[in-house]
C-alpha positions as a Markdown table, in Angstrom:
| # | Residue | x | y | z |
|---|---|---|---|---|
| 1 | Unk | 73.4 | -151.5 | -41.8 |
| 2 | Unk | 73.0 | -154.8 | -42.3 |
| 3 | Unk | 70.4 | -156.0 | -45.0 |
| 4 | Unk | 67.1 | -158.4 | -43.4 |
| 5 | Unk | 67.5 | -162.2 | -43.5 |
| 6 | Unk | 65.5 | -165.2 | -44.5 |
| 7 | Unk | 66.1 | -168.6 | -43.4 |
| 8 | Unk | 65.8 | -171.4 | -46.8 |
| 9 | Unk | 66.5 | -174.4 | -47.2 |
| 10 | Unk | 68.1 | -175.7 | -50.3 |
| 11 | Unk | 69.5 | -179.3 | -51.7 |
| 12 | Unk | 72.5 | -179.5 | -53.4 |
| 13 | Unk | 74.8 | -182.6 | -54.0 |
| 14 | Unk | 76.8 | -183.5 | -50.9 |
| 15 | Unk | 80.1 | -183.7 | -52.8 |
| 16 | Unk | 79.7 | -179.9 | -53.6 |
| 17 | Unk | 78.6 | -179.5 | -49.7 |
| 18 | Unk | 81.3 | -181.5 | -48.6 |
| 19 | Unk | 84.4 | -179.3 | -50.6 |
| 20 | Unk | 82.3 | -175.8 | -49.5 |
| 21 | Unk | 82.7 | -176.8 | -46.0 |
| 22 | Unk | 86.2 | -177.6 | -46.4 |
| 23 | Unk | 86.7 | -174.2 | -48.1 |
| 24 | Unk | 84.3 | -172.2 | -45.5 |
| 25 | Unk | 83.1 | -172.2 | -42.1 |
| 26 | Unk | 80.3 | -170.0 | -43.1 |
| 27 | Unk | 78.3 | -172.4 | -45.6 |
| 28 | Unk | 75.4 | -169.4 | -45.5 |
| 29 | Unk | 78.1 | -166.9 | -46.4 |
| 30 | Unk | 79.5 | -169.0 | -49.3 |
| 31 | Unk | 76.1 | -169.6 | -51.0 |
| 32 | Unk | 75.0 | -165.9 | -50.7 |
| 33 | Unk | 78.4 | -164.9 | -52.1 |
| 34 | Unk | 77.5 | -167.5 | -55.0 |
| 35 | Unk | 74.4 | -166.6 | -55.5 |
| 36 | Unk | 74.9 | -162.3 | -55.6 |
| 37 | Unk | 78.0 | -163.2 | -58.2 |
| 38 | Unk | 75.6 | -165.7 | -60.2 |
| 39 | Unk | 73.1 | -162.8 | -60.3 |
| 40 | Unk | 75.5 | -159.9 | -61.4 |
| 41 | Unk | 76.6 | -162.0 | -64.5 |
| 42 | Unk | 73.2 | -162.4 | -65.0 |
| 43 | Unk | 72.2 | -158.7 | -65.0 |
| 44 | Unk | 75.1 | -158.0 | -66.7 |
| 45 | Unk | 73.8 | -160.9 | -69.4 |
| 46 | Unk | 70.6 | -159.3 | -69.9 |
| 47 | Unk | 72.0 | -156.0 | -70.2 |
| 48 | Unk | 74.4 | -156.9 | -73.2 |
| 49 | Unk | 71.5 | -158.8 | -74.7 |
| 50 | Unk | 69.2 | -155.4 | -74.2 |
| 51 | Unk | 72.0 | -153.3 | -76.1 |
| 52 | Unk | 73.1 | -155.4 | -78.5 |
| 53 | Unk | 73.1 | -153.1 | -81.9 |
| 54 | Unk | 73.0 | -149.5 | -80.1 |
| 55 | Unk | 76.6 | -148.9 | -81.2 |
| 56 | Unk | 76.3 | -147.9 | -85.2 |
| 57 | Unk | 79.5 | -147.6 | -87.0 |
| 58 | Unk | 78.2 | -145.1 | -89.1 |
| 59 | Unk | 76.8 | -142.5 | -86.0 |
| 60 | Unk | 80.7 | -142.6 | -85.1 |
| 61 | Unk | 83.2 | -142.0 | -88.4 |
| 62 | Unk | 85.7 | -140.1 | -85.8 |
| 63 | Unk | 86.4 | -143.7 | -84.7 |
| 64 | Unk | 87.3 | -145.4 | -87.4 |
| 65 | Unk | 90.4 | -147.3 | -86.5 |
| 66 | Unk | 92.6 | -147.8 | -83.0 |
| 67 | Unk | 94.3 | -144.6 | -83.3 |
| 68 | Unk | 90.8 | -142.7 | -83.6 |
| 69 | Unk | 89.7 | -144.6 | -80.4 |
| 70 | Unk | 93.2 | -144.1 | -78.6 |
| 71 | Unk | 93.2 | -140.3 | -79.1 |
| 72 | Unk | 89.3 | -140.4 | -78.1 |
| 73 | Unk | 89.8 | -142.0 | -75.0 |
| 74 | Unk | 93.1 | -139.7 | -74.2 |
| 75 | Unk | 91.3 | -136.8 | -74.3 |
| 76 | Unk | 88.6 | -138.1 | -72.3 |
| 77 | Unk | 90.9 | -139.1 | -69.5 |
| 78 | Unk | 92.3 | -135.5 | -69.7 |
| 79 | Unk | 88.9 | -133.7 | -69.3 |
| 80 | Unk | 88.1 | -136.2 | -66.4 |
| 81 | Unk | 91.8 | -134.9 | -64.8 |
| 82 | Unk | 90.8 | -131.3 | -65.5 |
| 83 | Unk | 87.2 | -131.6 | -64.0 |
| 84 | Unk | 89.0 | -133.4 | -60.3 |
């Protein structure tokens, strides 16, 4: 289902308008697609920025090096096959 609408009306350099029209018929289209991608780096931004410093080397000593993470991550991937 379709999500509700709102008609705006924005200004943005006519170069920029000129090569999105040559790259899309659907101008409305192209900003909302530019504007939902803007906003997902921007969540995902704020996110890093909120859980910067969670991770403490010393809460994790089984993943020391590569090879600790490797086999960590292995065995992950073969619970996940056991479990589907």
């Amino acid at each position: 289902m379709p999500s509700k609408t709102k008609r705006v009306t924005i200004t943005i350099p006519k170069e920029i308008l000129d090569e999105i029209r040559g790259r899309s018929r659907n101008v409305s289209g192209f900003m909302t697609e530019a504007a939902v991608e803007r906003l997902r780096r921007e969540r995902f931004r704020e996110a890093v920025a909120v859980s910067a410093g969670v991770w403490r080397r010393e809460n994790h000593p089984e993943l020391e090096d590569v090879d600790d993470i490797v086999t960590y991550v292995d065995e992950l991937r073969a619970e996940w096959n056991r479990e589907y």
